[in-house]
C-alpha positions as CSV (number, residue, x, y, z in Angstrom):
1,X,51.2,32.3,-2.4
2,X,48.0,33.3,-0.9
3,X,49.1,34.1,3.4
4,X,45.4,33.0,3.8
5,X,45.9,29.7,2.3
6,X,49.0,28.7,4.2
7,X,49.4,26.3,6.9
8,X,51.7,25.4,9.7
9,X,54.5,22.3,9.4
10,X,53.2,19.0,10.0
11,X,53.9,17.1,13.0
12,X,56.2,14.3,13.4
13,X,52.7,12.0,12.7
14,X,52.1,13.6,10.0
15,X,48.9,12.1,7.2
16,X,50.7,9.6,4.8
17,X,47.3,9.1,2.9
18,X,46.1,11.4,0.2
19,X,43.5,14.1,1.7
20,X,40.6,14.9,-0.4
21,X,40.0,18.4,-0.2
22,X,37.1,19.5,1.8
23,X,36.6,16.0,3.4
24,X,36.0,15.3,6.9
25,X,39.3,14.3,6.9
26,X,40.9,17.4,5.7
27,X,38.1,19.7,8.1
28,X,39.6,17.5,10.9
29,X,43.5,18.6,10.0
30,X,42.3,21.9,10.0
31,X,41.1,22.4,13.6
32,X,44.4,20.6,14.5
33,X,46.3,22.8,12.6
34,X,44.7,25.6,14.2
35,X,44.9,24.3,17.7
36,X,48.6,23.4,17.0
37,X,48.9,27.3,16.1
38,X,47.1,28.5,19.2
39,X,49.9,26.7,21.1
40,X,53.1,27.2,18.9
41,X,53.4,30.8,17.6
42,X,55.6,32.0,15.7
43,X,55.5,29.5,13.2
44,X,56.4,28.9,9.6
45,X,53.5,28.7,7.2
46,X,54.3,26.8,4.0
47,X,52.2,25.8,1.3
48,X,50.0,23.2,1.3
49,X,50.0,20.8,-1.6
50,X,48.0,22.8,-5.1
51,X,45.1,20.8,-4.8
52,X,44.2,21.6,-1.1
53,X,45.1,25.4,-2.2
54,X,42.8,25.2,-5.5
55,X,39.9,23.8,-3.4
56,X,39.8,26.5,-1.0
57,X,40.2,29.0,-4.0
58,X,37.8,28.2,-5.9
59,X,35.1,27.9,-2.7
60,X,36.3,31.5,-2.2
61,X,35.5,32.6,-5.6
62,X,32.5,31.2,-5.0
63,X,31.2,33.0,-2.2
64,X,32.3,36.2,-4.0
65,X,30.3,34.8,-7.2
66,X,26.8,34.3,-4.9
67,X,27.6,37.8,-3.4
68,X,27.4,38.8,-6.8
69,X,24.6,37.8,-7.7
70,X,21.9,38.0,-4.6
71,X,23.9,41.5,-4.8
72,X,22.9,42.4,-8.1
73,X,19.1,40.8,-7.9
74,X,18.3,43.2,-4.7
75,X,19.5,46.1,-6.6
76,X,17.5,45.4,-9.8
77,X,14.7,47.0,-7.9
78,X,12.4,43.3,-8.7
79,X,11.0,41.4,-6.7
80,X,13.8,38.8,-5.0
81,X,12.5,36.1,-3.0
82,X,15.5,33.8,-1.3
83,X,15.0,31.2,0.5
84,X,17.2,29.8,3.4
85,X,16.5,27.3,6.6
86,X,14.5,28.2,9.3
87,X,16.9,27.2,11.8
88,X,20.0,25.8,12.5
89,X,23.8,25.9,11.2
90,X,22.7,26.7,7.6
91,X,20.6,29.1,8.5
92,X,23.6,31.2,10.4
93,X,25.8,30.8,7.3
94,X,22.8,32.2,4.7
95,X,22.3,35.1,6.8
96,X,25.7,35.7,7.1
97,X,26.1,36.0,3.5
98,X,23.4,37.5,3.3
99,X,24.6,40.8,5.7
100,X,27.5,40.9,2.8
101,X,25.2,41.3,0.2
102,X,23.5,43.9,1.7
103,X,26.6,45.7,2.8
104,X,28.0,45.3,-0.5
105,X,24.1,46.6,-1.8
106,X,24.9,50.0,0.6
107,X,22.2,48.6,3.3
108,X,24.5,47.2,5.9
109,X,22.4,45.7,9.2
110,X,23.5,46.5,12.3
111,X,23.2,45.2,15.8
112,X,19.6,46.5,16.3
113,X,18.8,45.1,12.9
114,X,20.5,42.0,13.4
115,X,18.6,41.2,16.7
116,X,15.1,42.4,15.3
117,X,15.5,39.4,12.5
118,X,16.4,37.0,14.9
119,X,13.5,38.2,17.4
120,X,11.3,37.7,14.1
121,X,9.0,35.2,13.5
122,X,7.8,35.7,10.2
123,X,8.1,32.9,7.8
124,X,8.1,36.0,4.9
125,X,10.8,38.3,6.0
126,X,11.4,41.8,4.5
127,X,14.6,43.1,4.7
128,X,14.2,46.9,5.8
129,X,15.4,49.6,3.1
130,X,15.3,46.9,0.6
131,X,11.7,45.8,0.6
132,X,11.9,43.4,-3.1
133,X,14.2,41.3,-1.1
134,X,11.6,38.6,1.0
135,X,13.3,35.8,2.6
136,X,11.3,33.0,3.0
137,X,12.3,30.5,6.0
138,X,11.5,27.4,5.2
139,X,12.4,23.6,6.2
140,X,15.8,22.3,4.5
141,X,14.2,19.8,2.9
142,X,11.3,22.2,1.3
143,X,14.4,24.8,0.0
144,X,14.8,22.8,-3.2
145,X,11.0,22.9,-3.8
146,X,10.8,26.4,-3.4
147,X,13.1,27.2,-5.9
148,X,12.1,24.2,-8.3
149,X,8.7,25.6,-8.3
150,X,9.0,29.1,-9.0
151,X,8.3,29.8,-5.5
152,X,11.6,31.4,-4.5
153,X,14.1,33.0,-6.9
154,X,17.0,31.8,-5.4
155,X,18.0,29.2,-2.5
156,X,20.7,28.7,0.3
157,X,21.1,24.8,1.1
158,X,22.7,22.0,1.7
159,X,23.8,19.9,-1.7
160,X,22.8,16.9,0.4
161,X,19.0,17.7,0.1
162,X,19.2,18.5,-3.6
163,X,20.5,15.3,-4.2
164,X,18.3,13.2,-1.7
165,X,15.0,14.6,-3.6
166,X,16.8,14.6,-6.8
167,X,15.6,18.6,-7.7
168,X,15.6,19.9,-11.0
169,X,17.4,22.9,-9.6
170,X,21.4,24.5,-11.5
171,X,24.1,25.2,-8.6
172,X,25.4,28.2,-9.1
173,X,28.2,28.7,-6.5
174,X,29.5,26.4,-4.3
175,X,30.3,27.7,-0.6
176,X,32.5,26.0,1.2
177,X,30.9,26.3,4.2
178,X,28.4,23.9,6.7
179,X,31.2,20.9,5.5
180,X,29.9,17.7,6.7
181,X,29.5,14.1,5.4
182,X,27.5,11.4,5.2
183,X,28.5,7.8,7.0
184,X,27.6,4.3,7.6
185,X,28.8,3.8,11.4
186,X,27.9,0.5,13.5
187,X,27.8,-0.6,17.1
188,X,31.1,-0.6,18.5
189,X,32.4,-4.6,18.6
190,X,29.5,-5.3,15.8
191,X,30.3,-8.1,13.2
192,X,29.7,-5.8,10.8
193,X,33.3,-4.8,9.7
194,X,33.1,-4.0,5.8
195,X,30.3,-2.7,3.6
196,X,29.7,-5.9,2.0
197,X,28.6,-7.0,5.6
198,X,25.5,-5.0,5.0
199,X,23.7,-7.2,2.7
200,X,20.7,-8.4,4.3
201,X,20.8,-6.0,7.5
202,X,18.8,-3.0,8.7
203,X,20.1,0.4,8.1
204,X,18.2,3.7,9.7
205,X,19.1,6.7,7.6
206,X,17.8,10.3,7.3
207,X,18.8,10.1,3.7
208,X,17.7,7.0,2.1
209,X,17.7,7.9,-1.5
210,X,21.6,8.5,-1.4
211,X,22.0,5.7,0.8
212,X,20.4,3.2,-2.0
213,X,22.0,4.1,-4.8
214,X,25.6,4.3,-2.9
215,X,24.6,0.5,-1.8
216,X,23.8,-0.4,-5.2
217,X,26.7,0.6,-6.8
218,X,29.0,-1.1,-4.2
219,X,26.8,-3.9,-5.1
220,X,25.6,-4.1,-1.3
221,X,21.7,-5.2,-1.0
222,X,20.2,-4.0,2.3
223,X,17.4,-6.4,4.1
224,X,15.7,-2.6,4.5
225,X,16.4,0.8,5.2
226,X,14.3,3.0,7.8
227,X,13.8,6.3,6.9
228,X,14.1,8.8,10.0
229,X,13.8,12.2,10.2
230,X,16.4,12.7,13.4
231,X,18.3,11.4,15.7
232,X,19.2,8.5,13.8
233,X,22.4,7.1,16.0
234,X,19.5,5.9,18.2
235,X,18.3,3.3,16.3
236,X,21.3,0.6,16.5
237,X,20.5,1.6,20.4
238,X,17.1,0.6,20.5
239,X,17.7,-2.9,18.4
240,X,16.2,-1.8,15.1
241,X,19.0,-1.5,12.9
242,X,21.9,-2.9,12.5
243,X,23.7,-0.4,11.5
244,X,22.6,3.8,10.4
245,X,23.5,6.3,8.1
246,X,23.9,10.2,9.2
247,X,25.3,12.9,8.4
248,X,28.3,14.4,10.6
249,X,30.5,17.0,11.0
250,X,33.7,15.5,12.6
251,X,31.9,12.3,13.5
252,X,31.6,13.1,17.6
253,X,28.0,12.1,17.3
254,X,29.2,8.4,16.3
255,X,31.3,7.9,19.3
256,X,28.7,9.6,22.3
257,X,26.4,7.0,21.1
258,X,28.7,3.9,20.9
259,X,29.3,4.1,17.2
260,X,32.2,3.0,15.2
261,X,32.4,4.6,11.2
262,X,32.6,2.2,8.9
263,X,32.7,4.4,5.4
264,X,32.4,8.0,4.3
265,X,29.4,7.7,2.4
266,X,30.1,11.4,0.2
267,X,31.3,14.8,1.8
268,X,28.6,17.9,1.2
269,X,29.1,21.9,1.4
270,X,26.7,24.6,1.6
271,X,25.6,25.8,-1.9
272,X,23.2,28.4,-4.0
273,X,21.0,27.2,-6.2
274,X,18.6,28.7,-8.7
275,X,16.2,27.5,-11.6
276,X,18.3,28.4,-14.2
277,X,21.7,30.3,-14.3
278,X,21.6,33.9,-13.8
279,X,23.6,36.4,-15.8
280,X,26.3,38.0,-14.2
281,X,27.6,41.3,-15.3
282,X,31.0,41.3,-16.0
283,X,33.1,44.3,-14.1
């Protein structure tokens, strides 16, 4: 069994429900875990159940997969343009993948490198000893287009905006990394208690084409939904909606700003996406 993939004993309050790997749930009994080994060392480490193990596996193999190939593209010598987010937690998680690739390429960056990027303000950024590789920094909602385009060969982003503007892009590795979810939350002591409660109210949402077609399907028929581009827990706040949909990462946004979850929406990761599927070559 895989040491990495181990984790400490349950506690006496232990999850009696089913845990679907890589929710927000399971995220959340992670950071427990880990805070429950910070306190208690030694400890025994036994297995989790296989589908919590295969999950993680096979987001492992993934990263090793996009290493692979933004590896093998910045060595071909061509032209590699790769786009990733301007700012923010995605953008931390593509560069850092990016620094492996260009270890693993025989260009490793070091400290003075590192800080020079982050000091840089070009929107076009070549990487220094490997001048085909351009990284464009761009919106996370433009990535998709990028690559959809032509206008970047590959992109780092989050699945949610390929699904929200429905791109014509392939996935090619999923990370495992920038976890987070999409919710429905209302104002604590609301009336609203189930998702059918939402037919005929307001909901503010920075991802309204998910949000419709998750309605729909639960047979739920909003009076409208508000598209915002940020800080969407304010809307129940200022009386415009009855209720929003947002994306979180352990759902501490909800509660500072007097929200209650009332369903998990869909969980999202970090992924690599491309036109069409690049060729590997095999070892």
């Amino acid at each position: 069994m895989n040491e990495a993939l181990k984790r400490p004993l349950e506690s006496s309050t232990a999850r009696k429900a089913p845990v679907t790997p890589g929710s927000r749930a399971d995220r959340l009994n992670w950071q427990q875990e880990e805070a429950d080994r910070a306190r208690y060392t030694p400890r025994n480490l036994p297995p989790e159940p296989e589908a919590i193990l295969e999950y993680y596996e096979k987001r492992r193999e993934g990263r090793e997969r996009a290493k692979k190939i933004i590896t093998e593209m910045a060595q071909s010598g061509n032209e590699v343009r790769i786009a990733i987010q301007k700012n923010g937690r995605l953008s931390a998680i593509a560069w850092g993948l990016l620094e492996t690739c260009m270890q693993a390429a025989g260009v490793p960056m070091n400290e003075e490198g590192r800080e020079r990027q982050q000091k840089n303000r070009t929107l076009v950024y070549e990487i220094p000893k490997l001048p085909n590789v351009k990284i464009v920094s761009a919106r996370s909602g433009d990535i998709a287009w990028y690559v959809e385009s032509g206008n970047a060969d590959i992109g780092i982003i989050g699945e949610d905006q390929i699904l929200e503007k429905k791109s014509k892009v392939e996935v090619v590795a999923r990370l495992g990394l920038g976890e987070c979810s999409l919710a429905i939350a209302v104002p604590e002591g609301s009336p609203i208690t189930s998702l059918k409660d939402l037919n005929g109210k307001t909901i503010a949402t920075s991802l309204p084409t998910i949000l419709k077609n998750y309605l729909k399907s639960k047979g739920v028929k909003a009076k409208s939904i508000i598209e915002l581009g940020g800080s969407v827990e304010a809307a129940t706040a200022l009386g415009f909606a009855d209720a929003v949909c947002d994306i979180t990462e352990t759902g501490s946004s909800f509660v500072a700003n007097g929200l209650t979850e009332l369903e998990t929406v869909r969980d999202f990761e970090a992924v690599v996406i491309t036109t069409k599927k690049p060729r590997v070559k095999s070892k």
